[in-house]
N, C-alpha and C positions, 0 to 999 in steps of 0.2 A: 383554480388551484395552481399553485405558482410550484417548479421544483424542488423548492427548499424547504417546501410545505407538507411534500408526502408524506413523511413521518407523522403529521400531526393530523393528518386526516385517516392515514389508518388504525391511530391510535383509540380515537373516537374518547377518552374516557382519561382523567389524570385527578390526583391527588392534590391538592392545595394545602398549605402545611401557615396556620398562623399560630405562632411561637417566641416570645420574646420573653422580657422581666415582666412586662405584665400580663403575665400569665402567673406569677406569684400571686397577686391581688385575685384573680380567680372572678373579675366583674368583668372581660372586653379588652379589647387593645386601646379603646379608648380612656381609660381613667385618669390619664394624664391631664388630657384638657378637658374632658367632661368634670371632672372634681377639683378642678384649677388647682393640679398639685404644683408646687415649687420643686422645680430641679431640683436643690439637695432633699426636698424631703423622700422625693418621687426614688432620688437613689439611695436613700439611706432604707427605704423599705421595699422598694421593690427589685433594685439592679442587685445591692451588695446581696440580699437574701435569695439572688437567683443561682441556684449551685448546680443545675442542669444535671445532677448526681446518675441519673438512671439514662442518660442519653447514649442511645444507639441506632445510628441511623441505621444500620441492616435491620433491626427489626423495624421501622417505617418502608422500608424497598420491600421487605420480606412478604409484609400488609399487601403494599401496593401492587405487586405480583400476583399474589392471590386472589386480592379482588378483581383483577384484571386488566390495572392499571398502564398506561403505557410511557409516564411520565409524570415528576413532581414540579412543585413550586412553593419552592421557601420562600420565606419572609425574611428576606438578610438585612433588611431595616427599615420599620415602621415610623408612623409620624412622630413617633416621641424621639428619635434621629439616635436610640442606641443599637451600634453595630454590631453585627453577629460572628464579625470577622476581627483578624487582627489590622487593625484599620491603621494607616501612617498617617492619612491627613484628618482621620476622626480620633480623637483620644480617649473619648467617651464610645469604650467596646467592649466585647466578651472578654479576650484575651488580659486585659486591663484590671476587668471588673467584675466581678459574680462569678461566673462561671471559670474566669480566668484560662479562657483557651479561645484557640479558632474553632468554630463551633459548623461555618461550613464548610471547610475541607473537607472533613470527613463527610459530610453529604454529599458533596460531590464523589467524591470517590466511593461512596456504596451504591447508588446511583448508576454510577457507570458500570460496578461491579456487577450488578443485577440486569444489566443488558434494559437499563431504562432511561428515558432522555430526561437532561439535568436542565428543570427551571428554577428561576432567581427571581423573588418580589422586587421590586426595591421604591420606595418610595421617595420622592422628591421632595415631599416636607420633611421638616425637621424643627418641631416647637421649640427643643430647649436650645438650636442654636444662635449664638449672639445675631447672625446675620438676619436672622428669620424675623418677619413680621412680630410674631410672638407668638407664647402657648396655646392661649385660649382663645383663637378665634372659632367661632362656631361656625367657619368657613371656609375656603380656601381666601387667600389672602389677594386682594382686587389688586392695580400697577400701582395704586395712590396710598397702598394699605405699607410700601415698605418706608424706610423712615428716610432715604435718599437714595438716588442712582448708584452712588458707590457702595451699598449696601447690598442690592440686587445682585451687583455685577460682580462683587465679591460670595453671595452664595450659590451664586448659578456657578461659578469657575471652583466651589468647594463641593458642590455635590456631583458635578463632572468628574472629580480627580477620586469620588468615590465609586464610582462606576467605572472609570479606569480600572480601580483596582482589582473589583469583582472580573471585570471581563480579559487579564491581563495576568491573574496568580492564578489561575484554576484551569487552566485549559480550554476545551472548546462547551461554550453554555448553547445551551440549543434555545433557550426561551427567555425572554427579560419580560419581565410579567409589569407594569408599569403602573402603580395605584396615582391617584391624585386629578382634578381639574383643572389643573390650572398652567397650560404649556402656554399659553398666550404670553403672561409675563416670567418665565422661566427658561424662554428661548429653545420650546423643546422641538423644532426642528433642527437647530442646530447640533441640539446633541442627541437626534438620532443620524445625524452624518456621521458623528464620531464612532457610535455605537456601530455602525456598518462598516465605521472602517477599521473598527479594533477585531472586530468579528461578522465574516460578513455574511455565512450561514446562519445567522442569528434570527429568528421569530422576535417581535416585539408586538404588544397588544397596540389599541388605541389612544391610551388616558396620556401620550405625551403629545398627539397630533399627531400630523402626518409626518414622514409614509409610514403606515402600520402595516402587519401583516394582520393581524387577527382583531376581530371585531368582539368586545366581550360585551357579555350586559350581567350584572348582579342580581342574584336573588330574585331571578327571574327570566323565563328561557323563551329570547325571544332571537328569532332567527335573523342572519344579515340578506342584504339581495342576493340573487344569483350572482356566482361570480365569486364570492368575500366568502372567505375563509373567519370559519366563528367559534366563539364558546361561550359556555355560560356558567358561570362560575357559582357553586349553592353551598347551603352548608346542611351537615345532619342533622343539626338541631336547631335554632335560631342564632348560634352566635358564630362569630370567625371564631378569636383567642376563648381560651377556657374557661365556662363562665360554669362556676360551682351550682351556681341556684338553675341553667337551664337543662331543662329536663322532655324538652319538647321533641323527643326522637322521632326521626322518619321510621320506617319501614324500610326491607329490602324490596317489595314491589314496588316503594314509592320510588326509590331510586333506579332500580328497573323498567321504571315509566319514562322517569328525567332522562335515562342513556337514549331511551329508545324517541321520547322527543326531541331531542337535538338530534338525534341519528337521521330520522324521515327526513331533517330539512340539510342534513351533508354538515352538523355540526354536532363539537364536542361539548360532553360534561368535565368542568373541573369539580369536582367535588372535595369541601373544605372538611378535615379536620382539626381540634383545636388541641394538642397536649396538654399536659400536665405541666405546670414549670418544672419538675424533675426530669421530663422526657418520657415519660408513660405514656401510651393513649388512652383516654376512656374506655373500658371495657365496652361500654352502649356501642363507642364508633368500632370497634372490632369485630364486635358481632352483627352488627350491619353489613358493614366490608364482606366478611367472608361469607355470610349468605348472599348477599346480592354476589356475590364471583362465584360463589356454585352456579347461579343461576346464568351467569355469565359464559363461562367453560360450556354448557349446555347450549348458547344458544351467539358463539361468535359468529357467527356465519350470518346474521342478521343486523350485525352489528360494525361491525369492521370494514373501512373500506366503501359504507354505503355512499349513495347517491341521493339527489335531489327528484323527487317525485311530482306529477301533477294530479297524482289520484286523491280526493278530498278525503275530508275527517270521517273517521265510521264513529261517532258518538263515541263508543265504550272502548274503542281499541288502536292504537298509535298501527302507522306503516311503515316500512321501513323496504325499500328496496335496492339491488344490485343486479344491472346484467339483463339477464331473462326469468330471473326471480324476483319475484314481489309475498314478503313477511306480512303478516295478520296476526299483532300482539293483545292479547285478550286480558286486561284486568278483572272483566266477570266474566262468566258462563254466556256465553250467549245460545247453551241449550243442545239439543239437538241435532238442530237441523238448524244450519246457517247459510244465509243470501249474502253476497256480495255481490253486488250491482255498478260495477266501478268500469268494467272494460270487454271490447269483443275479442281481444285477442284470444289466440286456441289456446287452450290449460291442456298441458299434458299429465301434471299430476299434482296429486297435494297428499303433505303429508305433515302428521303430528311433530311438530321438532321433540317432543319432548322422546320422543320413542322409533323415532323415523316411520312409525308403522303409517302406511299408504291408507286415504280416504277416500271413501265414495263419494263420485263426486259427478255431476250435469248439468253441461252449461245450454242455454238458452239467449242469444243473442249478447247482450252485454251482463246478465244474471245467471251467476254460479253458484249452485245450490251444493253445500256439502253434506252431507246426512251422516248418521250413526256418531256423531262427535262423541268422547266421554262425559259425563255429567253424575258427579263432579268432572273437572280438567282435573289432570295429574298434575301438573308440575305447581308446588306450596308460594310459591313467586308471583309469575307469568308467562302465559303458556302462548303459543305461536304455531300458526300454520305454513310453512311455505308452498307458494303456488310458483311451478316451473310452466315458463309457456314456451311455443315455438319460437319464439322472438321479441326483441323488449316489447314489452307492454304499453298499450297505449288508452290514458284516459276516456273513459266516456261517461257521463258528459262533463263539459270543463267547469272548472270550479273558480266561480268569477267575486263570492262577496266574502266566503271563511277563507 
């Protein structure tokens, strides 16, 4: 964990915000090139009808607060290459067009206002612009995919001066969230030199090359090695942007689960919401958020700050440790009378987070027997034990193939 990184490792948990004109179509941020629209038609129905009418970002910080968030990341321009900003060297923007405003100043500055750190998506494709390969590729675009050298080297030096702008009108951004494949031929170590030296507290993920600071994986929480600093980026339902027909909601435990498995391995959840093109959230994503942040307020202590464990999997229940504590997060009952067979270090005590109330509890070599547990568990979530010992805790026995 590097200095500049503290913030993001005590944060453990941040909001993901995809948001643009298509979110008026209500199918994806993809409908652009999955439905091979044409530029003008793409804005004649989805950019000019985007009127952002109900947008306020203090109520997205207000959410994210609540649910316990420590940190967002907008989308200030997805692959369809329209800008969220008042862009000089994009003319195709908010300000210009639909919404006819700068769309993220004020995110930024609620953001800040809300004692929370300001991330920026930004993507480095851009289908509808002349320089780009074109729309519809159903891929990131290969070194032989662009139509000449002077073509490349004219849109690499156009989405640089976009990213200029992000990182040079707003103050200090603490995260550049980077979507796309394809840095090999877009010379994306060159413009994270820039990126460092226009801001050089700056987080940036992986998806531009190297140097990165944070390792992400999609839609799937899988941990980096010791050492990397990570996240995993998911969404509440199956989609990023706001898809009218998806109705597949998580749970607050299921999200409860996500925090607390990236937590066990010293990594964060970015967790995606997709608004409304007016600027609403789904009622589904705010009744999510705020239970899972009840549950959260209940149980930061387990969650903020953690550390990297060598204690293995317990089948039904994620771990999560800091210090001389070690967390035991239960999605079922495991009853009664509970074994933990993990380590010999001395337990001084253990106790219900949900209630602080102290367990009985006897240990036998590396096997700590808890008894009298509740059954049902109280807390409607996920409920958690902490076990305080003399000294950090140490694995028994090592856990060599999960």
């Amino acid at each position: 964990m590097s200095e500049k990184s503290k913030w993001f490792n005590q944060c453990r948990y941040g909001m993901f915000i995809h948001w643009g004109a298509y979110s008026v179509g209500g199918r994806g941020e993809w409908i652009m090139n999955r439905e091979m629209i044409p530029r003008d038609e793409y804005h004649r129905q989805y950019v000019e009808q985007w009127k952002a009418e109900h947008y306020d970002p203090k109520i997205w910080t207000d959410l994210a607060r609540k649910a316990g968030m420590g940190y967002l990341v907008l989308t200030s321009r997805h692959h369809d290459g329209f800008a969220l900003w008042d862009s000089d060297v994009n003319p195709w923007n908010a300000r210009r067009y639909g919404p006819r405003r700068d769309l993220v100043s004020p995110y930024v500055e609620a953001c800040r206002a809300a004692g929370l750190r300001v991330g920026l998506y930004y993507s480095p494709a851009a289908w509808a612009h002349e320089n780009y390969p074109g729309p519809f590729y159903r891929d990131w675009p290969f070194e032989n995919d662009w139509k000449d050298e002077s073509h490349r080297r004219s849109f690499i030096a156009y989405y640089r001066e976009e990213i200029k702008e992000l990182l040079t009108r707003y103050g200090k951004i603490d995260y550049l969230w980077f979507d796309g494949c394809i840095p090999e031929n877009l010379d994306g170590k060159e413009t994270l030199q820039m990126v460092r030296q226009l801001q050089p507290e700056i987080l940036v993920n992986n998806r531009l090359g190297e140097p990165f600071d944070i390792e992400c994986s999609e839609q799937s929480i899988r941990a980096a090695d010791v050492g990397q600093d990570w996240e995993a980026c998911m969404t509440l339902n199956g989609a990023w942007a706001y898809h009218a027909g998806d109705h597949r909601w998580k749970d607050a435990a299921s999200v409860a689960n996500m925090i607390l498995t990236c937590a066990q391995s010293a990594g964060n959840l970015l967790l995606n919401i997709g608004p409304y093109a007016d600027g609403r959230i789904p009622e589904p994503s705010v009744k999510i958020l705020e239970e899972a942040g009840e549950w959260l307020k209940r149980n930061w202590e387990c969650v903020r700050g953690t550390e990297r464990h060598s204690f293995s999997w317990g089948g039904a229940y994620p771990i999560t440790a800091r210090g001389n504590k070690v967390y035991l997060h239960f999605t079922v009952g495991p009853g009664e009378t509970f074994c933990w067979a993990e380590t010999r270090s001395k337990v001084l005590s253990a106790k219900l987070m949900y209630d602080q109330s102290d367990l009985e509890f006897v240990q036998k070599d590396n096997r700590l027997f808890i008894y009298h547990l509740p059954d049902p568990l109280p807390d409607p979530v996920m409920n958690s034990i902490v076990l305080e010992f003399a000294s950090k805790p140490e694995a028994v026995p090592a856990n060599r193939t999960f």
